[in-house]
VEXDREN-2710 file (C-alpha; in Angstrom, 1 decimal):
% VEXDREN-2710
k/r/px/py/pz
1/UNK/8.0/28.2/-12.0
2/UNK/11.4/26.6/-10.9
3/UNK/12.6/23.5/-12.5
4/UNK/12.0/21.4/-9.3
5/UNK/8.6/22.2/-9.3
6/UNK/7.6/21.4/-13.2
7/UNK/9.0/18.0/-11.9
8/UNK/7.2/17.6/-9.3
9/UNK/4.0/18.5/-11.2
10/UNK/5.0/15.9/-13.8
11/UNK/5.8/13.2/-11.6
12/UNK/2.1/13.5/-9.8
13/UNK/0.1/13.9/-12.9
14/UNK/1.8/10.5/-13.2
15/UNK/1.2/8.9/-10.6
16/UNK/-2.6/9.7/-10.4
17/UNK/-2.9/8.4/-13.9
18/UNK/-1.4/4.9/-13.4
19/UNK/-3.2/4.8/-9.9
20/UNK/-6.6/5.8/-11.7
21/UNK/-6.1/3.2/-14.2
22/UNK/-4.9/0.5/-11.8
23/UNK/-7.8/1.2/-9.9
24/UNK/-10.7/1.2/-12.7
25/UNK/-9.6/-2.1/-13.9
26/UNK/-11.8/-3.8/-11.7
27/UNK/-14.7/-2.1/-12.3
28/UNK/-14.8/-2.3/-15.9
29/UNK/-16.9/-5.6/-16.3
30/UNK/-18.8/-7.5/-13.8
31/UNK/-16.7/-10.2/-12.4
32/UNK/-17.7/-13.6/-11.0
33/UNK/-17.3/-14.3/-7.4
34/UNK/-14.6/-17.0/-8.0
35/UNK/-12.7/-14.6/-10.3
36/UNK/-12.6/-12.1/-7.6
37/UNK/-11.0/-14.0/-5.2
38/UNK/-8.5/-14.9/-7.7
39/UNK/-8.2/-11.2/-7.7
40/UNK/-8.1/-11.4/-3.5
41/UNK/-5.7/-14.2/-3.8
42/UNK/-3.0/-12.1/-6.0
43/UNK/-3.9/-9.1/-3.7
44/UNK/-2.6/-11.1/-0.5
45/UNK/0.4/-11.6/-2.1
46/UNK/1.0/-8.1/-3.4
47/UNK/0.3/-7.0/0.4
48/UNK/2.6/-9.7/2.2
49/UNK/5.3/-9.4/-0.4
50/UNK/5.8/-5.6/-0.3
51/UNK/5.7/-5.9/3.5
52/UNK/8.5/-8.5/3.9
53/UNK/10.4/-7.4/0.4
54/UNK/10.0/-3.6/0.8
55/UNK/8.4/-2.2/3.6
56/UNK/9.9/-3.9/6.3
57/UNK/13.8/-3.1/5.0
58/UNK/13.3/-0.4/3.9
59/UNK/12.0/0.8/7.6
60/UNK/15.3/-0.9/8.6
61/UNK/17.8/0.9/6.5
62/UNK/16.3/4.2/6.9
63/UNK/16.8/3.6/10.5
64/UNK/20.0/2.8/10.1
65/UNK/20.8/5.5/7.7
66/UNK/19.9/8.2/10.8
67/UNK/22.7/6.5/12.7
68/UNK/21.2/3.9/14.3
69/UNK/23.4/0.5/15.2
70/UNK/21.6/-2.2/12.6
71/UNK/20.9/-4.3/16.2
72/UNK/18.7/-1.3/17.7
73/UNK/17.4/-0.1/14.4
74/UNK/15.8/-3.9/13.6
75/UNK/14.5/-4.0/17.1
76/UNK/13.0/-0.5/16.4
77/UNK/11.5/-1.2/12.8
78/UNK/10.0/-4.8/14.2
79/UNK/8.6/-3.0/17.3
80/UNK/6.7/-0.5/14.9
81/UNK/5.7/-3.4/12.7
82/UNK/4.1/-5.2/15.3
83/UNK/2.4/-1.6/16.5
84/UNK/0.9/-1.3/13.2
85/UNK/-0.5/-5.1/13.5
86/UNK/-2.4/-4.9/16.5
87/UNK/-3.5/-1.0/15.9
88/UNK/-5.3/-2.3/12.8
89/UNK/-6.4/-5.4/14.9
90/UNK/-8.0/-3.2/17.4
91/UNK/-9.6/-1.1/15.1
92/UNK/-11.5/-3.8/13.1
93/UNK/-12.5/-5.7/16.2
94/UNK/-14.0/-2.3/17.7
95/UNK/-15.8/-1.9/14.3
96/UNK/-16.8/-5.3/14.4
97/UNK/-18.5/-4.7/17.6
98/UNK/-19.8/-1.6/17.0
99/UNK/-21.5/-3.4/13.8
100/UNK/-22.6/-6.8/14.9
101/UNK/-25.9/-6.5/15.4
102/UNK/-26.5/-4.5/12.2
103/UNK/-25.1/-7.0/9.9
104/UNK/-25.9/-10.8/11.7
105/UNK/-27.7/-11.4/8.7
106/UNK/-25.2/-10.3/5.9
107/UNK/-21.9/-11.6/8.2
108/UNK/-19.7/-12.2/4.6
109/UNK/-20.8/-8.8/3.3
110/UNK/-19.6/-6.6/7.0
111/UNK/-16.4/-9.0/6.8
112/UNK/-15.7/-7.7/3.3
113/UNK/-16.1/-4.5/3.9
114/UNK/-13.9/-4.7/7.2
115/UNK/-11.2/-6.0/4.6
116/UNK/-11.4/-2.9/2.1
117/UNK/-11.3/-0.9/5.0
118/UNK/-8.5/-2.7/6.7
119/UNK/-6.7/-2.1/3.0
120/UNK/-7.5/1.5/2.7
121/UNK/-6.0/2.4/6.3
122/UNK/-2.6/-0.1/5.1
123/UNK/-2.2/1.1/1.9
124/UNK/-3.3/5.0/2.8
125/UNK/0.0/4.6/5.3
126/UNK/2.2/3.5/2.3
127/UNK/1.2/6.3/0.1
128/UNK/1.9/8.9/2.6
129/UNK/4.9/7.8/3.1
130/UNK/5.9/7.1/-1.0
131/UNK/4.5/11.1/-1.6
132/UNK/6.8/12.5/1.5
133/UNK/9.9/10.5/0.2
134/UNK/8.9/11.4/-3.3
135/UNK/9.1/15.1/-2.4
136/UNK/11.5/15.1/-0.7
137/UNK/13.8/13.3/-3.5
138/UNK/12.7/15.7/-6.0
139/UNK/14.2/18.4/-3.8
140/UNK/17.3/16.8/-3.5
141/UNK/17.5/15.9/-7.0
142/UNK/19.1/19.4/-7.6
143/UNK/22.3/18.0/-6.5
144/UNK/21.1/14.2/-7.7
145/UNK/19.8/14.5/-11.1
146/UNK/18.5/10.7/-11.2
147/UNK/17.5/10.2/-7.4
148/UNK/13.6/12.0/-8.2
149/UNK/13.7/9.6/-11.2
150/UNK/14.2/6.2/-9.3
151/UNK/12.2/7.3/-6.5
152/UNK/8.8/8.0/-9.2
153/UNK/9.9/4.6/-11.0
154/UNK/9.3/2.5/-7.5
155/UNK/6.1/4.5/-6.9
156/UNK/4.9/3.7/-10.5
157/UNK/5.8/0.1/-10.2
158/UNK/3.8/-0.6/-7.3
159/UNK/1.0/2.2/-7.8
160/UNK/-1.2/0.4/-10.3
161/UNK/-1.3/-2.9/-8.4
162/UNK/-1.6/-1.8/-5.4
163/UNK/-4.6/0.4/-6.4
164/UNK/-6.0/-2.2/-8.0
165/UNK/-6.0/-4.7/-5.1
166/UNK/-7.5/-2.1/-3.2
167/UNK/-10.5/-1.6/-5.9
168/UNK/-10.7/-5.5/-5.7
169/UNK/-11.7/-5.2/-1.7
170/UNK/-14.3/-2.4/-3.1
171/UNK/-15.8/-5.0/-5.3
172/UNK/-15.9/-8.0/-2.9
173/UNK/-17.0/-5.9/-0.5
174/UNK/-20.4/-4.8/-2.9
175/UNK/-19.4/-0.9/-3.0
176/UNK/-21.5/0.8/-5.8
177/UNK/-19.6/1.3/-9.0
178/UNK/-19.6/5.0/-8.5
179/UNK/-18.6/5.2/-4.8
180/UNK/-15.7/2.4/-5.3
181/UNK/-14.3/5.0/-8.3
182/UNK/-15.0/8.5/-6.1
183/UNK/-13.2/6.4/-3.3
184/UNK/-10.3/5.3/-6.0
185/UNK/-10.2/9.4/-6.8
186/UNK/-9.9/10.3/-3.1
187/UNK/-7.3/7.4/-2.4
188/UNK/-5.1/8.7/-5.7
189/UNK/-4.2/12.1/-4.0
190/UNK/-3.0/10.7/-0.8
191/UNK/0.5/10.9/-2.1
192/UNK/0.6/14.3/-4.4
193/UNK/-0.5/15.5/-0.9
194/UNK/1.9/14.0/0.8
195/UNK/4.5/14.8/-1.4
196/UNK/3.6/18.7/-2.0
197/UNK/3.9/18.8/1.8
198/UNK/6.9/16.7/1.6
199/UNK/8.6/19.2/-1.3
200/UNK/7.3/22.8/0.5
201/UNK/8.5/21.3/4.0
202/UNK/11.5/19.2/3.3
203/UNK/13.5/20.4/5.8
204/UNK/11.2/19.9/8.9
205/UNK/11.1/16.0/7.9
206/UNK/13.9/13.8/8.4
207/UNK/14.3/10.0/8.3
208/UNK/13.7/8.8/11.3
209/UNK/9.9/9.4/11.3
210/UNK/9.9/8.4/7.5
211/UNK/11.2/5.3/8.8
212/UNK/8.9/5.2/11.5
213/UNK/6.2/5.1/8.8
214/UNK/7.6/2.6/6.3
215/UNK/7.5/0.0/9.8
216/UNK/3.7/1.0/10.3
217/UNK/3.2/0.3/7.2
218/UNK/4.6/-3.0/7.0
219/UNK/2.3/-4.1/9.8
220/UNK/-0.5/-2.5/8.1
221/UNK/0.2/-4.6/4.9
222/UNK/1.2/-7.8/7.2
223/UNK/-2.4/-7.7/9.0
224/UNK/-4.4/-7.1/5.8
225/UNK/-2.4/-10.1/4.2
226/UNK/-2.4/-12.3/6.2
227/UNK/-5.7/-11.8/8.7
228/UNK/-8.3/-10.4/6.1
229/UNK/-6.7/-11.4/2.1
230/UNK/-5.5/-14.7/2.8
231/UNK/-8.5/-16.6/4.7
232/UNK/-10.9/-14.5/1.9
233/UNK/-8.2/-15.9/-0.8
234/UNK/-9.1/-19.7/0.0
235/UNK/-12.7/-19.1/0.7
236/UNK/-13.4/-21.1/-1.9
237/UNK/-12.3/-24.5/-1.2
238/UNK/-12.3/-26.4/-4.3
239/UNK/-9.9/-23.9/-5.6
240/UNK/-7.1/-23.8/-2.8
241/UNK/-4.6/-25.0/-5.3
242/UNK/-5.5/-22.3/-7.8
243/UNK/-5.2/-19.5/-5.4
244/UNK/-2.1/-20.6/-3.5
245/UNK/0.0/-20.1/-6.5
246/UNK/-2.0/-16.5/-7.2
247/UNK/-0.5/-15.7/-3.8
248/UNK/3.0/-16.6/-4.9
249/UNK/2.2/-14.7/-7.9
250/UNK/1.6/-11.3/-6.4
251/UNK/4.9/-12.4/-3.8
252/UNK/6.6/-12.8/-7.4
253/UNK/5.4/-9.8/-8.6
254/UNK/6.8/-7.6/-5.9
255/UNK/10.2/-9.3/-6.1
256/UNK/11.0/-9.0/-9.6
257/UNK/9.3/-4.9/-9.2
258/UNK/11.9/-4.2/-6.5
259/UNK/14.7/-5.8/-8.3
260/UNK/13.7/-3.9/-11.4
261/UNK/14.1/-0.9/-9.1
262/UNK/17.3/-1.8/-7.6
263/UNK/15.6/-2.1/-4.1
264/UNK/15.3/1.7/-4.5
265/UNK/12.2/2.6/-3.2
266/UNK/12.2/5.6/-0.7
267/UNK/16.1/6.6/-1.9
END
């Protein structure tokens, strides 16, 4: 077995062990509504802030890596972001439809599970796109020692949060203990996938559809922010105060992650 791959077995049994953790957490005790839409409230933030602090530039500079001009490769990025906003818009409204008259009596419990879904699709986007870049690094690392190194360290910094926000949607949204945690598993290997396809197939992906990906993503993450989290965040009234500044707290949170990791996230 060649160097490159004991890595890249490493790095993934890594990966699905902070992800399985990060997405337990929420299903180790029975929580109280308000506590998880405190939980919803940090969530929204993790979701808009790695949009607009990771996603989103990163789209950009990859882009522009491929030898774009920065003036055509922002246009492209935005015009990607705004495709993955109303793709996920049209998909919950025809779900919505397709559902109405099932669930006119339990409207709050079809809205929350629109939401986990809506986070699933968003963050299932992101974690392809983290296990091709992954692979992909770790393939190059031969010639870069450190560059599979950064790239797992931005993966692991966001991993655990991110799969706990989406376990949060699982519990708001009443999913059974057991099928919340085999849906957790199933999530996990999205990116050891991805990034054993990524690392067997390097050379058939480039960039540009990387980049392509990372701007989906973004408005993925900005729809479920801002469209399911956010208005679910302040649900509660008496505690709008209280769950604005857990918003800003998962923004914060993503911030001081992708300065811990230089910015480096799919490089």
């Amino acid at each position: 077995m060649s160097d490159t791959l004991v890595e890249l077995v490493l790095y993934l049994l890594a990966i699905i062990v902070v992800s399985l953790i990060g997405g337990a957490l929420p299903y180790m005790r029975r929580w109280g509504s308000s506590n998880l839409h405190y939980f919803v409230a940090i969530s929204a933030g993790v979701f808009i802030g790695a949009s607009f602090l990771i996603l989103i530039p990163e789209a950009i500079n990859t882009l522009i890596e491929e030898g774009g001009d920065v003036h055509d490769a922002v246009s492209h990025a935005l015009m990607w972001v705004m495709i993955g906003f109303i793709l996920l818009l049209m998909i919950e409204i025809i779900i919505k439809e397709r559902h109405e008259k099932k669930c006119r009596n339990h409207t709050n419990e079809h809205k929350h599970k629109l939401t986990s879904l809506a986070a699933f699709t968003g963050l299932g986007i992101h974690s392809a796109v983290d296990g091709l870049a992954l692979g992909a690094a770790i393939v190059a690392s031969e010639s870069n020692s450190e560059l599979g190194t950064v790239v797992l360290l931005a993966i692991l910094a966001h991993k655990a949060i991110d799969l706990f926000s989406l376990s949060t949607t699982f519990c708001l949204a009443d999913v059974p203990r057991k099928q919340g945690l085999i849906n957790i598993g199933l999530f996990t290997l999205i990116t050891p996938i991805a990034a054993i396809i990524s690392f067997f197939a390097v050379d058939l992906i480039d960039s540009a559809p990387i980049g392509v990906l990372m701007a989906l993503a973004g408005g993925t993450f900005t729809f479920v922010g801002m469209y399911d989290l956010l208005p679910e965040a302040f649900h509660e009234k008496r505690n709008n105060y209280k769950a604005y500044a857990l918003v800003v707290i998962g923004i914060l949170l993503i911030l001081i992650l992708n300065m811990l990791t230089g910015g480096a996230h799919t490089h």
